[in-house]
C-alpha positions as CSV (number, residue, x, y, z in Angstrom):
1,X,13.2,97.6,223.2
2,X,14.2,95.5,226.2
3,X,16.7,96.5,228.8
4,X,18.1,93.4,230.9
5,X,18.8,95.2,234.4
6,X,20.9,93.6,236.7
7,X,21.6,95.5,240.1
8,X,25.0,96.9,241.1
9,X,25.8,99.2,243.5
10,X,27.8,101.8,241.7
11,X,26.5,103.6,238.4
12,X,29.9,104.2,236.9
13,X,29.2,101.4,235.0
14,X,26.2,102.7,233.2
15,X,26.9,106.7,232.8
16,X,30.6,106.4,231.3
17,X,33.6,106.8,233.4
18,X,33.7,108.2,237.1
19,X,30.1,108.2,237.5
20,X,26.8,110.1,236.5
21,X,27.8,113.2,238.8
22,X,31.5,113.6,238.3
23,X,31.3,116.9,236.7
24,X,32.3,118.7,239.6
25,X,35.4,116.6,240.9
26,X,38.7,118.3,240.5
27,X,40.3,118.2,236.8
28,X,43.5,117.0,236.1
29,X,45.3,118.0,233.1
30,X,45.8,115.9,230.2
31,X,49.2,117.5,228.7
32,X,51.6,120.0,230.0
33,X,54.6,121.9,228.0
34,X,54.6,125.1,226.7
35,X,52.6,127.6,224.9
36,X,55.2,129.3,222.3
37,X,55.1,132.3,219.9
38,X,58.5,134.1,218.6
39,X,60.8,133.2,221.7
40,X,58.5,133.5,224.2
41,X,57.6,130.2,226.0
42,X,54.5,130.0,228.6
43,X,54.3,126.7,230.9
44,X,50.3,125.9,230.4
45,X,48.4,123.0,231.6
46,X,46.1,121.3,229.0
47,X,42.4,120.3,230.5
48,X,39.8,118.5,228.9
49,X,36.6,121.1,228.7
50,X,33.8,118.8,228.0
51,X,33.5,115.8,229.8
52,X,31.6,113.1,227.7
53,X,28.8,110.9,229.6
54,X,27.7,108.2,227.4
55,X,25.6,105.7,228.4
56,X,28.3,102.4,228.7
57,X,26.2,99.7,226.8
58,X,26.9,95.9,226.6
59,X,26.2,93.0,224.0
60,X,24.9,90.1,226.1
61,X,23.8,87.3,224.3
62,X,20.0,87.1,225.2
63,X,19.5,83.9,226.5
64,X,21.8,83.7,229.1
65,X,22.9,87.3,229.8
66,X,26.6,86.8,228.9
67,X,28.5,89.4,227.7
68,X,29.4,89.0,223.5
69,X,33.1,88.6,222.5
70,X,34.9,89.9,219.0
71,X,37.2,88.0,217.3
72,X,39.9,88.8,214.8
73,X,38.9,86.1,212.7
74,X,40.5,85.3,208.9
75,X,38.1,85.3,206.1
76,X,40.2,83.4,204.0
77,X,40.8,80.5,206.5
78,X,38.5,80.6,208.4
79,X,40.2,80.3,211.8
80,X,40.8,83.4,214.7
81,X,43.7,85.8,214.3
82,X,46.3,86.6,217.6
83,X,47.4,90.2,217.5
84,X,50.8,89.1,216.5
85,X,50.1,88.3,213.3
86,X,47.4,91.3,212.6
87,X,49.1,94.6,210.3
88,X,46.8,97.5,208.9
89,X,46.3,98.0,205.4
90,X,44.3,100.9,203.7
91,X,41.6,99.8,201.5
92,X,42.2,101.0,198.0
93,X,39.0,99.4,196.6
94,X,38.1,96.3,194.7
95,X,39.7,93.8,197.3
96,X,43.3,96.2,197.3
97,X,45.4,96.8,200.1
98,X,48.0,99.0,200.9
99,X,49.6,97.0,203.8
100,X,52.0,99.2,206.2
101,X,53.9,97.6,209.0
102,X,54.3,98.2,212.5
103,X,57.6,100.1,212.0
104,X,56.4,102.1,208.8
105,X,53.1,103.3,211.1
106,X,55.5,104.5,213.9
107,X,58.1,106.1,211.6
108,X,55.4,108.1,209.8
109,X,53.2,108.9,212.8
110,X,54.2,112.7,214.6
111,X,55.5,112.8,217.9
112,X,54.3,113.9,221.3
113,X,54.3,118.0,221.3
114,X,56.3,119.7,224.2
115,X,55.0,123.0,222.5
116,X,51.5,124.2,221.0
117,X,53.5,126.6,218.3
118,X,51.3,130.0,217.9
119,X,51.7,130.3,214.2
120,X,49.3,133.7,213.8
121,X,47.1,135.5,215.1
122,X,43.2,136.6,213.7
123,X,40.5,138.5,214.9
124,X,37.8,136.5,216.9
125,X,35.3,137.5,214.4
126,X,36.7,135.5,211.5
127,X,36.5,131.9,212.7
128,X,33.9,129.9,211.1
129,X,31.6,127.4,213.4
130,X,31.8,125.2,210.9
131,X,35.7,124.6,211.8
132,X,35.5,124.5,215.3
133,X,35.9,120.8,216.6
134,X,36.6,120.0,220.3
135,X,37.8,122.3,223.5
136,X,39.7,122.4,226.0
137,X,40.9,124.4,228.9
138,X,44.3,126.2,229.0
139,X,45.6,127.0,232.7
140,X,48.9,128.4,233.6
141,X,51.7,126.2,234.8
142,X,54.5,127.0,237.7
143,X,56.4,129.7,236.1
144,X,54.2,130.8,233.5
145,X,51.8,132.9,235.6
146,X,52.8,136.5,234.1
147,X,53.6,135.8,230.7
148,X,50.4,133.3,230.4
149,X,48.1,136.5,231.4
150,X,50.0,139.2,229.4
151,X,49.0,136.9,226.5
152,X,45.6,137.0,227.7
153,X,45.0,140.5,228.3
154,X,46.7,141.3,225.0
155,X,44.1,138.9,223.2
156,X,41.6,140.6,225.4
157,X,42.0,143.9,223.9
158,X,42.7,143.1,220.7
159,X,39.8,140.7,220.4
160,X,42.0,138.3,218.8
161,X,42.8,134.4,218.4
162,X,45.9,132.7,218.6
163,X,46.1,130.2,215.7
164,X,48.3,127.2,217.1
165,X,49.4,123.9,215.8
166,X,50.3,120.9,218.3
167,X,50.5,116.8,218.5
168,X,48.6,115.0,221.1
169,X,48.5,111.2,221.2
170,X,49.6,111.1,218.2
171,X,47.4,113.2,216.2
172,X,48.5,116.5,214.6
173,X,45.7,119.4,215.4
174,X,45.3,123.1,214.5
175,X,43.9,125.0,217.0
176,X,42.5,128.6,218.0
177,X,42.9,129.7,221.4
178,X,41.5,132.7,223.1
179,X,40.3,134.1,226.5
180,X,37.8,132.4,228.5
181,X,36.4,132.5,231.7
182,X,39.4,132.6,234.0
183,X,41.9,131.1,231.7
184,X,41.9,130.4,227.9
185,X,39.8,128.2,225.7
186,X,41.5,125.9,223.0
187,X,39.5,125.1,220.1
188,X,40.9,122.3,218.1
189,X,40.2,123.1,214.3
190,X,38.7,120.5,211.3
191,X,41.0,120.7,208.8
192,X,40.0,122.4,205.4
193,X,40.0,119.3,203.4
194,X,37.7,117.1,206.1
195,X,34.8,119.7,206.2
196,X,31.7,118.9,203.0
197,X,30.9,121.4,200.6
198,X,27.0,122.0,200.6
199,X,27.2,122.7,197.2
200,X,25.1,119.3,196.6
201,X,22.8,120.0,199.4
202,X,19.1,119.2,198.0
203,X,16.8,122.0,197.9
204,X,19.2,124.7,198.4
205,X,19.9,125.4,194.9
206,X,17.0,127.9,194.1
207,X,15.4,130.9,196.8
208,X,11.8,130.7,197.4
209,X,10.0,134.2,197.1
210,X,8.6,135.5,200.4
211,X,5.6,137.5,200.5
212,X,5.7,140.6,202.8
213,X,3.5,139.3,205.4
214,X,5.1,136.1,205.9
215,X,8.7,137.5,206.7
216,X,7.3,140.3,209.0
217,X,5.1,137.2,210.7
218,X,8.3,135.1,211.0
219,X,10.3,137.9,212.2
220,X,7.9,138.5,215.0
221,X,7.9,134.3,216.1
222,X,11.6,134.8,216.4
223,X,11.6,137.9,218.6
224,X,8.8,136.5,220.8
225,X,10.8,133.5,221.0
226,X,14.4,135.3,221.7
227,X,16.0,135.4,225.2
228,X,19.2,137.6,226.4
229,X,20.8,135.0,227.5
230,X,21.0,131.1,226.8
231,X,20.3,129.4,229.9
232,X,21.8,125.5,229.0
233,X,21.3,124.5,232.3
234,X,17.1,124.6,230.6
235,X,18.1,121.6,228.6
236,X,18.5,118.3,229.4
237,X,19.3,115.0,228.0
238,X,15.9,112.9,228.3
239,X,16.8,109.6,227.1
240,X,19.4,109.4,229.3
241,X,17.2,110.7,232.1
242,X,14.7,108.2,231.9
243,X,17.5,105.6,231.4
244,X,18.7,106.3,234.6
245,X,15.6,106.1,236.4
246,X,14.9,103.2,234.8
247,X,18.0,101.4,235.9
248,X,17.5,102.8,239.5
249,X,13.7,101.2,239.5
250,X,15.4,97.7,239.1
251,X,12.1,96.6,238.5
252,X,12.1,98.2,234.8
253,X,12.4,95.5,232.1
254,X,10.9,97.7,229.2
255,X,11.7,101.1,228.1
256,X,9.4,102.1,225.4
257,X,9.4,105.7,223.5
258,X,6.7,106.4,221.2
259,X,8.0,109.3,218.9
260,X,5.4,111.1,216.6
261,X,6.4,112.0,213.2
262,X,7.2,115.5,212.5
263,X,5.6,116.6,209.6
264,X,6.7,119.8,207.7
265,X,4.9,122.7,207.2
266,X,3.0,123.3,203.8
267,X,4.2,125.9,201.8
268,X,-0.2,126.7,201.6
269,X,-0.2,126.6,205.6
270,X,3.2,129.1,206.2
271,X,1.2,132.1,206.5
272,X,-1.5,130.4,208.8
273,X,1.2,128.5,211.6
274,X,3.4,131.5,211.8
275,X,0.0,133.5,213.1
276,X,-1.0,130.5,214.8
277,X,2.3,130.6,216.8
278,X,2.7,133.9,217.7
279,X,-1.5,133.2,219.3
280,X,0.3,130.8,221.3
């Protein structure tokens, strides 16, 4: 794989917006209303939890190093597009559009939330990983000091979620929100009907007997192998490690990885790597 490095004095460029370190500037919140249930109405502060730091590539045509262009081009004929004249239509199949104008989008799409509406509450227990989507950070706003930690202390003790509904730019989300740290956390939700069943999944449809040695075997490689706590800061992302380094070098015109294949284990050699492991 060959990486065309060019210098530039800041690395904004490369490691996603405001820059490879920019975890610990200040946050800024990315919505503000209110937090509502019954006829109580909290002022929060909305903050982005996770801050996403992808590695900003660019097609550059190989030659000459300049950067690709797309083009809303017409199949039909064969000549390029302006905006103006461009709608969206949902494929149907077989060539068959359903073509919605402008206006129809706006009228159907929701607007802007000035409330995330608490429509339940459930205990922490019952929410499935599989639903949990993104997060984000709920803060107080002026006013909303007492009644935005009532709520919390009350969740505290209880051990409960709030189970919210709001729009933000202009997508309607379910959420679940619950103490964290400081504040509260809100967890936007997948919808029921966008998670996969894995009824189809291959090779889970019949259980493999165990014999008793190889579960007590296994069950010892995962104790020797527990911690108390999980310590992320352990892990880091090595591709983008080395990209950066490689980058920084200037020199660097080849970043090769050589990735071995991982095999898996025999169903003959389970008993002999699980003792192998714990030897280890």
């Amino acid at each position: 794989m060959v990486i065309v490095v060019k210098p530039r004095s800041d690395k904004k460029h490369y490691f996603g917006e405001g820059g490879i370190d920019s975890l610990g500037a200040k946050m800024k919140a990315i919505w503000n209303g209110s937090l509502s249930f019954g006829l109580v109405n909290i002022p929060v502060k909305m903050y982005a939890a996770v801050e996403r730091r992808p590695v900003n590539f660019k097609l550059l045509h190989e030659k000459d190093n300049s950067p690709i262009e797309y083009r809303r081009w017409c199949s039909q004929h064969d000549h390029e597009v302006p905006w103006n004249e461009v709608v969206k239509g949902v494929d149907l199949g077989e060539g068959t559009f359903y073509v919605l104008s402008k206006q129809e989008l706006n009228s159907l799409k929701p607007k802007r939330s000035e409330s995330i509406e608490i429509q339940e509450f459930v205990a922490e227990d019952r929410l499935e990983r599989i639903w949990v989507d993104q997060q984000y950070y709920l803060g107080p706003d002026k006013g909303g000091q007492k009644a935005f930690f009532l709520l919390r202390e009350v969740l505290t003790r209880g051990r409960k979620l709030a189970i919210a509904n709001f729009v933000l730019r202009e997508r309607e989300y379910l959420a679940a929100i619950g103490p964290y740290g400081p504040g509260m956390l809100l967890t936007t939700l997948n919808y029921l009907d966008e998670i996969r069943s894995m009824e189809s999944l291959e090779g889970t449809g019949e259980k493999p007997q165990y014999k008793r040695n190889e579960l007590e075997l296994a069950e010892q490689l995962i104790d020797k192998l527990t911690v108390r706590e999980l310590d992320l800061s352990k892990f880091k992302d090595n591709y983008r490690a080395r990209l950066k380094q490689a980058i920084e070098a200037r020199d660097a015109k080849h970043l090769v990885q050589v990735e071995e294949e991982v095999k898996a284990t025999p169903d003959a050699n389970l008993l002999d790597a699980l003792k192998a492991s714990l030897e280890s």
